[in-house]
PDB file of N, CA, C and O in Angstrom:
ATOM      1  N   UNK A   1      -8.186  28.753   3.469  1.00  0.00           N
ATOM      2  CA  UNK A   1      -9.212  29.288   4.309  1.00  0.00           C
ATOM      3  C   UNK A   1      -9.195  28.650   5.683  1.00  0.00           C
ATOM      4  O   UNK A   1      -8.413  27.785   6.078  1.00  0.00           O
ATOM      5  N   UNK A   2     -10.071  29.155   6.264  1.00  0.00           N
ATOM      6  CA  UNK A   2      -9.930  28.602   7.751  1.00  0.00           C
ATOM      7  C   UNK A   2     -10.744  27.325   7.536  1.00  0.00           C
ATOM      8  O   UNK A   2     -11.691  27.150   6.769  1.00  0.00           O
ATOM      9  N   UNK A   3      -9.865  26.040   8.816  1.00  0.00           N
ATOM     10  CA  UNK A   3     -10.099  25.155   8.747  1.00  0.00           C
ATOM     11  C   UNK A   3     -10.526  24.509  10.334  1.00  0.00           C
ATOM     12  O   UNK A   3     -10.089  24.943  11.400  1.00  0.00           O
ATOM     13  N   UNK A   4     -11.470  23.393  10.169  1.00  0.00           N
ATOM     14  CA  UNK A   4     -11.956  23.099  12.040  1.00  0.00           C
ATOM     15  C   UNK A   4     -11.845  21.557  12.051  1.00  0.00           C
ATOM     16  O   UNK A   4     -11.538  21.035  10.980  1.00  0.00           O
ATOM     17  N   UNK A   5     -12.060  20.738  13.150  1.00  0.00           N
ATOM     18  CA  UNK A   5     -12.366  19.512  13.223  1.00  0.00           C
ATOM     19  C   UNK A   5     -13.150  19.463  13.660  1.00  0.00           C
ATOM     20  O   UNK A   5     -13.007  19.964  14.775  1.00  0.00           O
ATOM     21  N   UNK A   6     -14.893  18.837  13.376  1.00  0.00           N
ATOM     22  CA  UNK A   6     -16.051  19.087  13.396  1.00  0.00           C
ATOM     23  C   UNK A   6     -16.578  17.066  13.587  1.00  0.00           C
ATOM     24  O   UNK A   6     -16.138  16.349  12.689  1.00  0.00           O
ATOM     25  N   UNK A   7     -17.314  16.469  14.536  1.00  0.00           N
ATOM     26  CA  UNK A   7     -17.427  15.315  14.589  1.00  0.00           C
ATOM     27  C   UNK A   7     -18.043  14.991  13.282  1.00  0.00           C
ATOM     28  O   UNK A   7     -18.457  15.682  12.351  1.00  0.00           O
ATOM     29  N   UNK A   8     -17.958  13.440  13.561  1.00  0.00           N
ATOM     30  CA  UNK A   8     -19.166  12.840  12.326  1.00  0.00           C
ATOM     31  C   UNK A   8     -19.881  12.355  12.985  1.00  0.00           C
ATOM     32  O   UNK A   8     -19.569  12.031  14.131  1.00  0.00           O
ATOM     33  N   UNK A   9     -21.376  12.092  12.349  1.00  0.00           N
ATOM     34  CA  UNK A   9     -22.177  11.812  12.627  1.00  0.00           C
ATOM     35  C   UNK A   9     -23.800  11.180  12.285  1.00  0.00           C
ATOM     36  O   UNK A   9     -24.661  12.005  12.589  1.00  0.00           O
ATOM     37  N   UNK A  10     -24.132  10.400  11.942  1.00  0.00           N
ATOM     38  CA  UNK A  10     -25.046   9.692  11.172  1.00  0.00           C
ATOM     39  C   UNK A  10     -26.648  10.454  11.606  1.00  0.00           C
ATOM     40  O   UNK A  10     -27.177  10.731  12.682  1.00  0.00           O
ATOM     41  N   UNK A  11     -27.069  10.612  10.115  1.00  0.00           N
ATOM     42  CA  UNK A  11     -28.222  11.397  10.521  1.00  0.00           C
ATOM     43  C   UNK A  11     -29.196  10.065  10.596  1.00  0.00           C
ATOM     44  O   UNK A  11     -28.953   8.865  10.721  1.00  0.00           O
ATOM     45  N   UNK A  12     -30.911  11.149  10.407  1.00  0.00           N
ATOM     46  CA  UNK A  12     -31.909  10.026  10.418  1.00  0.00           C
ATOM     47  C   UNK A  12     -32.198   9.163   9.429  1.00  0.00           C
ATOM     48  O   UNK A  12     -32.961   8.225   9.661  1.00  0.00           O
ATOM     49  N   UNK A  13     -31.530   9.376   7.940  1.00  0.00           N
ATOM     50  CA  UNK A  13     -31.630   8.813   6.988  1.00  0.00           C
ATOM     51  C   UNK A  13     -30.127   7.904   6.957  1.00  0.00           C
ATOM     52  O   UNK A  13     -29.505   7.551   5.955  1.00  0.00           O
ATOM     53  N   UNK A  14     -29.880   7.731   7.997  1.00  0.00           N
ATOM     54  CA  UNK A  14     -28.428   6.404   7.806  1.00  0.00           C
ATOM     55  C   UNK A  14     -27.174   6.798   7.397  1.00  0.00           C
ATOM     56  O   UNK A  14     -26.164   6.154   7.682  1.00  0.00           O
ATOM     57  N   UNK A  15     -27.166   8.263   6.459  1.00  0.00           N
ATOM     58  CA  UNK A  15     -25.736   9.358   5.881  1.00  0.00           C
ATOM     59  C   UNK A  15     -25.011   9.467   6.866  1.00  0.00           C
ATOM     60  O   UNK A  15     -25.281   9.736   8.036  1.00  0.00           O
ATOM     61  N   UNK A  16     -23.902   9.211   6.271  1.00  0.00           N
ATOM     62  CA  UNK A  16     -22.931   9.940   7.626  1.00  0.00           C
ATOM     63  C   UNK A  16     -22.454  11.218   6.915  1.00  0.00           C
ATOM     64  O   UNK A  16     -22.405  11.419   5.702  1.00  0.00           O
ATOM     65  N   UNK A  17     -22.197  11.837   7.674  1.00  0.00           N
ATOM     66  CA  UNK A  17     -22.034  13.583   7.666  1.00  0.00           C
ATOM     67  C   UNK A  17     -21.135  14.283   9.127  1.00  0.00           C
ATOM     68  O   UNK A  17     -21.048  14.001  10.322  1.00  0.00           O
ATOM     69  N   UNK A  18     -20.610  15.261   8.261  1.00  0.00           N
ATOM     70  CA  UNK A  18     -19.971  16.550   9.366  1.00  0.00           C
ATOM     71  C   UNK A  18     -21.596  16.981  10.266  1.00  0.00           C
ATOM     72  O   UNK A  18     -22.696  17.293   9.809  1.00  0.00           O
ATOM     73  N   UNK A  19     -21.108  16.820  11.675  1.00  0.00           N
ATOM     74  CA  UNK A  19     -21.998  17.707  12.561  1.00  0.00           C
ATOM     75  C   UNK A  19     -21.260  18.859  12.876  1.00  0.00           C
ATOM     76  O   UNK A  19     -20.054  18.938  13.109  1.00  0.00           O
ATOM     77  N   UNK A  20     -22.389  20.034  12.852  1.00  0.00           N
ATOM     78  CA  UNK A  20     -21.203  21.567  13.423  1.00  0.00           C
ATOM     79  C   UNK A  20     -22.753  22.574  14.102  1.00  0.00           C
ATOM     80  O   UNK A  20     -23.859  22.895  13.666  1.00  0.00           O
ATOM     81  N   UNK A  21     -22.101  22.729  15.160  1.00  0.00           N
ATOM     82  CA  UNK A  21     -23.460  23.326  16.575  1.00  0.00           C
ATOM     83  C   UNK A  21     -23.132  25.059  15.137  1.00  0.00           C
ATOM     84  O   UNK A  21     -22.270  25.663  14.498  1.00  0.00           O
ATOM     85  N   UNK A  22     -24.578  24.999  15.453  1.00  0.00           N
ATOM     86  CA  UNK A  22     -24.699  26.675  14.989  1.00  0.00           C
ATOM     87  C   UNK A  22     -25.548  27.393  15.894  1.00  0.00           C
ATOM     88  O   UNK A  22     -26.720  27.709  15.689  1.00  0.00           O
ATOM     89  N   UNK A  23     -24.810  27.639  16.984  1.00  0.00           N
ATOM     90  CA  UNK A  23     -25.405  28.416  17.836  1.00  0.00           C
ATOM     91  C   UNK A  23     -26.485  27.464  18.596  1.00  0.00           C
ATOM     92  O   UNK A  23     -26.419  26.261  18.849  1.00  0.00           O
ATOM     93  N   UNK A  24     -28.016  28.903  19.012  1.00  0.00           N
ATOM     94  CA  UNK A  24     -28.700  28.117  19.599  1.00  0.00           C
ATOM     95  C   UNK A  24     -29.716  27.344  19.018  1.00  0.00           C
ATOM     96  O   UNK A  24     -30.549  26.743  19.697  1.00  0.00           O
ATOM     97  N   UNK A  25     -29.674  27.326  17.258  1.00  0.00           N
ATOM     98  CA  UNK A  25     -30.709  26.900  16.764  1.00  0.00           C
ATOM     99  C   UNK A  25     -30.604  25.290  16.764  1.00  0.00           C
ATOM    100  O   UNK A  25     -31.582  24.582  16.524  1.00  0.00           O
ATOM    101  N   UNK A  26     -29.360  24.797  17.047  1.00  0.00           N
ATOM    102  CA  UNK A  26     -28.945  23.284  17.242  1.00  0.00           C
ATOM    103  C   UNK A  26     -28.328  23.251  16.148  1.00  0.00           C
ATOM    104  O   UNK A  26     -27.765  24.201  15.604  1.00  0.00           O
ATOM    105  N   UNK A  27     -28.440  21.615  15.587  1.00  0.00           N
ATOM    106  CA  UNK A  27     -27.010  21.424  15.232  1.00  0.00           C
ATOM    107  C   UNK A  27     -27.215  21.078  13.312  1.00  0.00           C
ATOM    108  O   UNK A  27     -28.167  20.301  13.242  1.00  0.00           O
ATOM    109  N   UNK A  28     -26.761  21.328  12.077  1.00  0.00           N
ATOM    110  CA  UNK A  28     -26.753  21.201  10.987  1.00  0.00           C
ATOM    111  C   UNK A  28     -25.651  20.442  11.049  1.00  0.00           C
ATOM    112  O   UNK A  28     -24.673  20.519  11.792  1.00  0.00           O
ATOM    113  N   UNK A  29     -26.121  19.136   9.528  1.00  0.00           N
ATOM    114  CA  UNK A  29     -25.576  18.360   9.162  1.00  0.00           C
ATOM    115  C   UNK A  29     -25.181  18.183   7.666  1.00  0.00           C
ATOM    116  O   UNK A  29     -26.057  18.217   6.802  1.00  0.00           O
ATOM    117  N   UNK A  30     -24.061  18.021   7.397  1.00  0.00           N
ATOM    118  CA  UNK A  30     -23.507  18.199   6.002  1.00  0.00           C
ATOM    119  C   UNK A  30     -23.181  16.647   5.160  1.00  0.00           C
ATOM    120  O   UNK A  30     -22.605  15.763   5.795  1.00  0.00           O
ATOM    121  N   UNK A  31     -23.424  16.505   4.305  1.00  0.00           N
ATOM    122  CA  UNK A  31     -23.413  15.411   4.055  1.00  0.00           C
ATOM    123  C   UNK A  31     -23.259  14.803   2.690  1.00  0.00           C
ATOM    124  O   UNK A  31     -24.138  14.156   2.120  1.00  0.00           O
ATOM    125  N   UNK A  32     -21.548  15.181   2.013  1.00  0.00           N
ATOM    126  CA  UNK A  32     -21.307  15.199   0.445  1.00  0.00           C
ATOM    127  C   UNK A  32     -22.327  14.123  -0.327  1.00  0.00           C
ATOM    128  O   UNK A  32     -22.600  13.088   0.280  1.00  0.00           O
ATOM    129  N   UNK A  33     -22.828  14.322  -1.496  1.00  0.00           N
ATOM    130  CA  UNK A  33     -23.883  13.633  -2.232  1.00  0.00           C
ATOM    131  C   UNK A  33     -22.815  13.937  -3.487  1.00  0.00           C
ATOM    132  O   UNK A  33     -22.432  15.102  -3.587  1.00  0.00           O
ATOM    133  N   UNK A  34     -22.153  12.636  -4.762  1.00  0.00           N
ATOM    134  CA  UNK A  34     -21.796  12.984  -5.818  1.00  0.00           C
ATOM    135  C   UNK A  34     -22.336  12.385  -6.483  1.00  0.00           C
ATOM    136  O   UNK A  34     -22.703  11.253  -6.171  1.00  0.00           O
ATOM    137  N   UNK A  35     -22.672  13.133  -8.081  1.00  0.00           N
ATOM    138  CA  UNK A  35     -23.384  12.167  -9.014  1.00  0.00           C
ATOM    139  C   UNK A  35     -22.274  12.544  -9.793  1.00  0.00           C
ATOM    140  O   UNK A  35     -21.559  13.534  -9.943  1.00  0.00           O
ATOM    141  N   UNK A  36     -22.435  10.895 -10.432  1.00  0.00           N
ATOM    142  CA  UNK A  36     -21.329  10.574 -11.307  1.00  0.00           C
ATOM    143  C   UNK A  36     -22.224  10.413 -13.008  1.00  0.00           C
ATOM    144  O   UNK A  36     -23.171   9.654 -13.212  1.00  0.00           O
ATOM    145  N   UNK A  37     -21.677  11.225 -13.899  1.00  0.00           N
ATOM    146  CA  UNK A  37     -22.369  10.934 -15.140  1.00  0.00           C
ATOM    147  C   UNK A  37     -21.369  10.461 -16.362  1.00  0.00           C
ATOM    148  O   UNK A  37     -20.540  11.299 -16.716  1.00  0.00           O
ATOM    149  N   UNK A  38     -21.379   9.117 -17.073  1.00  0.00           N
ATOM    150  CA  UNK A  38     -20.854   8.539 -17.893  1.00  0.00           C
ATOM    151  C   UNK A  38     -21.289   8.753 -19.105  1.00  0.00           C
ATOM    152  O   UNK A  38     -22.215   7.958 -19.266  1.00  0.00           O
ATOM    153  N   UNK A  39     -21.153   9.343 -19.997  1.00  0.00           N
ATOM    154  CA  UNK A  39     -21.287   9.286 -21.390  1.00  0.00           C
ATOM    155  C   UNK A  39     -20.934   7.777 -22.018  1.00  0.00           C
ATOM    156  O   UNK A  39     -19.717   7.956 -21.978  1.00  0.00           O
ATOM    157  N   UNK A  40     -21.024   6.807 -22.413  1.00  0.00           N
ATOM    158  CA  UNK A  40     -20.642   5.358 -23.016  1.00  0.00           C
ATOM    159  C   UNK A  40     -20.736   5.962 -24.314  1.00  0.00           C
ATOM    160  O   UNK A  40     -21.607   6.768 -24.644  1.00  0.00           O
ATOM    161  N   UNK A  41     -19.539   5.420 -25.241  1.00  0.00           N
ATOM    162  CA  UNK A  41     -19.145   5.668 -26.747  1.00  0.00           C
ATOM    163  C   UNK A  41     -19.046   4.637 -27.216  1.00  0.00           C
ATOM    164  O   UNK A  41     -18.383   4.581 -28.251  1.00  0.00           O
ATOM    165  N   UNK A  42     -19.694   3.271 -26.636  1.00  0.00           N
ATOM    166  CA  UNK A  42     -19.705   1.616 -27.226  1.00  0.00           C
ATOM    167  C   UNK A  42     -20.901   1.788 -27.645  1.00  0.00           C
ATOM    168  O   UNK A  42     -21.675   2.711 -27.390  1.00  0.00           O
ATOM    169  N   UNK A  43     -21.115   0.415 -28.631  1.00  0.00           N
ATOM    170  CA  UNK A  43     -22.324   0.355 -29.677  1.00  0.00           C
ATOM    171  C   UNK A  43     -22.973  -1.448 -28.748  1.00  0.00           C
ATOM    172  O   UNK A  43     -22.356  -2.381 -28.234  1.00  0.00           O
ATOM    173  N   UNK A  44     -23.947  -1.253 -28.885  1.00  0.00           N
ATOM    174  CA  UNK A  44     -24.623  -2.598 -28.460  1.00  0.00           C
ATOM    175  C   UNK A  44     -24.653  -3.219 -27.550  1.00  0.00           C
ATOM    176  O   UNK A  44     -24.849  -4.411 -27.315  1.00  0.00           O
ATOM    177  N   UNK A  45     -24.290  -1.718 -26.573  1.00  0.00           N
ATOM    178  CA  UNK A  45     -24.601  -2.253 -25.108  1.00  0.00           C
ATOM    179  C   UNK A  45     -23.017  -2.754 -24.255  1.00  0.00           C
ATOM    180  O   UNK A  45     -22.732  -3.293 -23.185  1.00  0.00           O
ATOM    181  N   UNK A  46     -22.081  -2.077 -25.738  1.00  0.00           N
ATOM    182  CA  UNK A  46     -20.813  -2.243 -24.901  1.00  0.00           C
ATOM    183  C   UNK A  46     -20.037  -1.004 -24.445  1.00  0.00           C
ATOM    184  O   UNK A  46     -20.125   0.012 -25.133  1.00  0.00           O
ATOM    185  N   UNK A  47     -19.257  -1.009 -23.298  1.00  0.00           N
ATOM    186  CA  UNK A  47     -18.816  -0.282 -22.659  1.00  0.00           C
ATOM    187  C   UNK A  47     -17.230   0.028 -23.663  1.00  0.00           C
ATOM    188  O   UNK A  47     -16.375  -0.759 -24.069  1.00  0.00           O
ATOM    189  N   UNK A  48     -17.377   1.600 -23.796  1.00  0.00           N
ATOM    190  CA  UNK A  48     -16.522   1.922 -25.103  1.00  0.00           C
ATOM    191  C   UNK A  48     -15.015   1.987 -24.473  1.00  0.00           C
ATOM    192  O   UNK A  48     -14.762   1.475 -23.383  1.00  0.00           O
ATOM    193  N   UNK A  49     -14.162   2.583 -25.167  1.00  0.00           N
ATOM    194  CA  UNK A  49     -12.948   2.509 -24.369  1.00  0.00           C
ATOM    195  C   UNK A  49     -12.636   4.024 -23.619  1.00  0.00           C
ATOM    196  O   UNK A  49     -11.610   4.032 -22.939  1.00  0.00           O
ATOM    197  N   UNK A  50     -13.292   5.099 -23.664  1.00  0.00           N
ATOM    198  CA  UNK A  50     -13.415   6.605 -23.058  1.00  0.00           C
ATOM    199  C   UNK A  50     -14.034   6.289 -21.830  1.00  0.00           C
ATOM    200  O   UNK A  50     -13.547   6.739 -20.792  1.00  0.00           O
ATOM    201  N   UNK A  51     -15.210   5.455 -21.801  1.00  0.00           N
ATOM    202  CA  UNK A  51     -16.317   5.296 -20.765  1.00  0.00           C
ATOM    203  C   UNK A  51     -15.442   4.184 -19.605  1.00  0.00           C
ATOM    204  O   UNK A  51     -15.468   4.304 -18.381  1.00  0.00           O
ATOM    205  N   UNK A  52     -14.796   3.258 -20.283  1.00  0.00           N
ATOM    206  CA  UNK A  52     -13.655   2.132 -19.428  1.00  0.00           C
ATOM    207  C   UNK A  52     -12.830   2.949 -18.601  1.00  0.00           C
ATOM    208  O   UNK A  52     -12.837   3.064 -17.375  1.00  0.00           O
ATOM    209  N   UNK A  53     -12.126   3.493 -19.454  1.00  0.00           N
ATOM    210  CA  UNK A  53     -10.883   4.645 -18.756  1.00  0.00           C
ATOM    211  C   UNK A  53     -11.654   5.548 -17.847  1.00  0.00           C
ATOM    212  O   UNK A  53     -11.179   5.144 -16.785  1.00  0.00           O
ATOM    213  N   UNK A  54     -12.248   6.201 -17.602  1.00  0.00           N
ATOM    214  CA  UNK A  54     -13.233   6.650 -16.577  1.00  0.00           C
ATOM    215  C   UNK A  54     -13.403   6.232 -15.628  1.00  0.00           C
ATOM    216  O   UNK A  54     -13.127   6.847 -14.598  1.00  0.00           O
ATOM    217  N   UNK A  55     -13.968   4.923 -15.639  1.00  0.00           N
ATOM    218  CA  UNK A  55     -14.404   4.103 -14.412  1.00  0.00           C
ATOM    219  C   UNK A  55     -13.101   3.216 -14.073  1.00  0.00           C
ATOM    220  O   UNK A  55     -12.917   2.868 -12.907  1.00  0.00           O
ATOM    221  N   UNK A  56     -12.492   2.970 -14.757  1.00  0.00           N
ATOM    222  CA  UNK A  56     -10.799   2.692 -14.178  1.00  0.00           C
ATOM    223  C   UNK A  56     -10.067   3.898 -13.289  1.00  0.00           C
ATOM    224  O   UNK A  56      -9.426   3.759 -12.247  1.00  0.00           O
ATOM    225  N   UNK A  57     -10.305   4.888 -13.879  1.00  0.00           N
ATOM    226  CA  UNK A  57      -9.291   5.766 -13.211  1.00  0.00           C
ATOM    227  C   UNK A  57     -10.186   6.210 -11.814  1.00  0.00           C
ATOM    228  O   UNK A  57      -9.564   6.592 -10.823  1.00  0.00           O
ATOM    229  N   UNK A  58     -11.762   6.131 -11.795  1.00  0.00           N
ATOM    230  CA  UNK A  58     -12.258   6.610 -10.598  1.00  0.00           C
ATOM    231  C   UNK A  58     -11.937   5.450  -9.548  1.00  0.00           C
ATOM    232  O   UNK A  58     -12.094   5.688  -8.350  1.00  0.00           O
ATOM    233  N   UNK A  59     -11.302   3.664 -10.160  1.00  0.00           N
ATOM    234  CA  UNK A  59     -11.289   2.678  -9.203  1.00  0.00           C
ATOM    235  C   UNK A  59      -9.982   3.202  -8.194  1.00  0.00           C
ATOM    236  O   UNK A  59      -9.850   3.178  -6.971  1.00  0.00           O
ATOM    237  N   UNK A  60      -9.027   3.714  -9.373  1.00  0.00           N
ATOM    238  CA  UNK A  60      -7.445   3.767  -9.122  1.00  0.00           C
ATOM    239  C   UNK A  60      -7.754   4.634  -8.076  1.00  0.00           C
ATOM    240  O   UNK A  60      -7.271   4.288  -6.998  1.00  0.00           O
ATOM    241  N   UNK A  61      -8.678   6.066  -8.067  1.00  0.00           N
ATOM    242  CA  UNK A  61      -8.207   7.240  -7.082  1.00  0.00           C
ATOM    243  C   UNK A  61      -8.849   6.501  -5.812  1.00  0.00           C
ATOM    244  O   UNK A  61      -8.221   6.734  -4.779  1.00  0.00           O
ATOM    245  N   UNK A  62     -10.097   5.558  -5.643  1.00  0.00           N
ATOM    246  CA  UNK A  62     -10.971   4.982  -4.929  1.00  0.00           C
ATOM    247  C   UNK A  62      -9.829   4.219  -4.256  1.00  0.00           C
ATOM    248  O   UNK A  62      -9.877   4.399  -3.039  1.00  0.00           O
ATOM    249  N   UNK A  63      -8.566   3.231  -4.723  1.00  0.00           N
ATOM    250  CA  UNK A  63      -8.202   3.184  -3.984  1.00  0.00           C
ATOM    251  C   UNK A  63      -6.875   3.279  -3.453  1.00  0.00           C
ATOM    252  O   UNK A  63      -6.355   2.380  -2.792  1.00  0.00           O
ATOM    253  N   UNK A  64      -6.217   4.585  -3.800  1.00  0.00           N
ATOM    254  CA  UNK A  64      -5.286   5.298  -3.812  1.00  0.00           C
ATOM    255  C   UNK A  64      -5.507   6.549  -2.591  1.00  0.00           C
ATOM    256  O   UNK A  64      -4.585   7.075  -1.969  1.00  0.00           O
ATOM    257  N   UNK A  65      -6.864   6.838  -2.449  1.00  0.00           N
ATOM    258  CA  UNK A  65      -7.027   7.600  -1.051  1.00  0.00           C
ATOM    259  C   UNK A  65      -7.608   6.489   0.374  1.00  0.00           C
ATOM    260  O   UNK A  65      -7.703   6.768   1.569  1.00  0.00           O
ATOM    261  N   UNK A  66      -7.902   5.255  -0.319  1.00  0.00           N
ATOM    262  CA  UNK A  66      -8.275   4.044   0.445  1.00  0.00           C
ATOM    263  C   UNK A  66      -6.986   4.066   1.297  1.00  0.00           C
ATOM    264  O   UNK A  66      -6.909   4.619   2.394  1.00  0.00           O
ATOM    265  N   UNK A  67      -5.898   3.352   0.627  1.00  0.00           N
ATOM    266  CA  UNK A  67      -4.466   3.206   0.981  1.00  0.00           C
ATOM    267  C   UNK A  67      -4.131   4.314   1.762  1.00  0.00           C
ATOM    268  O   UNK A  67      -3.919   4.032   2.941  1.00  0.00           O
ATOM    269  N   UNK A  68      -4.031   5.359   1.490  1.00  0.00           N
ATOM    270  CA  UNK A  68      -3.293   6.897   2.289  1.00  0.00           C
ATOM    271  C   UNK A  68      -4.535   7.260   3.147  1.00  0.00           C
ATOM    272  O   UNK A  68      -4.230   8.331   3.671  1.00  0.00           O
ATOM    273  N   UNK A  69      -5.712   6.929   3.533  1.00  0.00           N
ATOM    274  CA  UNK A  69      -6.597   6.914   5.018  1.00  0.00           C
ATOM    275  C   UNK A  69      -6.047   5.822   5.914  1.00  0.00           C
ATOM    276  O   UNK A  69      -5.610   5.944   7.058  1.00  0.00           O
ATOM    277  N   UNK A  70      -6.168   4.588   5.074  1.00  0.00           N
ATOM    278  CA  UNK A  70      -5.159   2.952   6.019  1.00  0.00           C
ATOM    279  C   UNK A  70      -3.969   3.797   6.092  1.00  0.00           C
ATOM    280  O   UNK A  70      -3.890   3.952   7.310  1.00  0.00           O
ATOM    281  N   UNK A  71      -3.208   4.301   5.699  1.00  0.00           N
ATOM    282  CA  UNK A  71      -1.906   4.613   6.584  1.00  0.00           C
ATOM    283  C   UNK A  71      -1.181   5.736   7.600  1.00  0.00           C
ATOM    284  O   UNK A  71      -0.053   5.903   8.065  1.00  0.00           O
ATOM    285  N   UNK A  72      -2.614   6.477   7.680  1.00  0.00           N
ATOM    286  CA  UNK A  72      -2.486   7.139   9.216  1.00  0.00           C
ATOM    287  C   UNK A  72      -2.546   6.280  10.210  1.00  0.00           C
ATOM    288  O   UNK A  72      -2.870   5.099  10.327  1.00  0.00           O
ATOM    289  N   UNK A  73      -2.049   7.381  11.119  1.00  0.00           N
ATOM    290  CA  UNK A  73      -2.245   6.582  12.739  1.00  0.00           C
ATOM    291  C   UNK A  73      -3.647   5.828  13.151  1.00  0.00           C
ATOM    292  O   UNK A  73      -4.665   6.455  13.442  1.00  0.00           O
ATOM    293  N   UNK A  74      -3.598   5.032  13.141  1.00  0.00           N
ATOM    294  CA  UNK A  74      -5.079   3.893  13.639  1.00  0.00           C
ATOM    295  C   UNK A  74      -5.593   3.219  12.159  1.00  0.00           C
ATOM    296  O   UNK A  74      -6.536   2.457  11.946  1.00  0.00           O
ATOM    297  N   UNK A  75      -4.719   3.731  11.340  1.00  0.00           N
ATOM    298  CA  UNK A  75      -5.497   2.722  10.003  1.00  0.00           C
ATOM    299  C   UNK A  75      -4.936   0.997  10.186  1.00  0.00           C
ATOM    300  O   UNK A  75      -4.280   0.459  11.078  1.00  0.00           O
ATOM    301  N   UNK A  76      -5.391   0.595   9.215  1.00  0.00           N
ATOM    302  CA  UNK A  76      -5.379  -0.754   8.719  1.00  0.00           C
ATOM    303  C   UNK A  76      -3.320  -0.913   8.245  1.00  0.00           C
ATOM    304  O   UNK A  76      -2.618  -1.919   8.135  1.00  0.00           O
ATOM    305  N   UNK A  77      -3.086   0.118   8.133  1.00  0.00           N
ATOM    306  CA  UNK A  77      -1.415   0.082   7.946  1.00  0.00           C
ATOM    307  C   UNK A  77      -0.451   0.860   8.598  1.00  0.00           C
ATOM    308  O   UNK A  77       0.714   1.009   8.231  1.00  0.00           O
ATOM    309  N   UNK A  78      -0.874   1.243   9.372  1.00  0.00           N
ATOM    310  CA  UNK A  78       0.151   2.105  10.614  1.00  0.00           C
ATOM    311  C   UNK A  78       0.418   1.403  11.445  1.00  0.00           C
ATOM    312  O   UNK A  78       0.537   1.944  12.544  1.00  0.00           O
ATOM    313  N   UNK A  79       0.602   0.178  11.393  1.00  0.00           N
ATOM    314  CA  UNK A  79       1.767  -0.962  11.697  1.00  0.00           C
ATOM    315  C   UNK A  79       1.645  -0.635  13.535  1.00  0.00           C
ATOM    316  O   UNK A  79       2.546  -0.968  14.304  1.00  0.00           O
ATOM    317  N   UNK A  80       0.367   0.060  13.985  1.00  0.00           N
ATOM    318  CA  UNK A  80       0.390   0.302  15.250  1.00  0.00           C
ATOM    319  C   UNK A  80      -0.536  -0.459  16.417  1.00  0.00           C
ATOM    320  O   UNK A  80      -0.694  -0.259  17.622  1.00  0.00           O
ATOM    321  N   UNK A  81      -1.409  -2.051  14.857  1.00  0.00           N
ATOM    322  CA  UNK A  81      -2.029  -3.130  15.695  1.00  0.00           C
ATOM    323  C   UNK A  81      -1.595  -4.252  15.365  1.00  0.00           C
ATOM    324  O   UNK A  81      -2.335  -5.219  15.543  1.00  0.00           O
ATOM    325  N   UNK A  82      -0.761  -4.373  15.001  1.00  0.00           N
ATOM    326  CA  UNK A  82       0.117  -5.660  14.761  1.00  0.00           C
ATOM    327  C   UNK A  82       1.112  -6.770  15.585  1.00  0.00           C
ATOM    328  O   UNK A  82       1.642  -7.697  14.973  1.00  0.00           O
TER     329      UNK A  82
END
């Protein structure tokens, strides 16, 4: 679909969010919200091994798109402030 580059921009509640002018009514702000829901399959308050693997694999993608944002131009690894 069609795609734009739209600033960011911190609203009044501290979110940062896409700003995009809609005309003359001013400007709407977008601002992803995810809820994360864990089922736990441990007994006594322990964290089971379905519920582990979960929150492992959300660390891995956490910082697997961490790494590939640091290695565009101006990240922490584009070797372009060194």
């Amino acid at each position: 679909g069609p795609e734009a580059i739209l600033p960011l921009r911190r609203g009044a509640d501290g979110k940062l969010g896409v700003v995009a002018d809609i005309g003359g009514s001013g400007m709407a702000m977008f601002a992803p919200q995810y809820n994360i829901e864990i089922n736990n399959d441990g007994t006594n308050g322990q964290i089971g091994p379905a519920a582990l693997k979960v929150v492992y694999d959300l660390g891995k993608k956490a910082a697997a798109d961490f790494m590939q944002q640091q290695s565009r131009d101006g990240g922490l690894f584009s070797g372009g402030g060194r």
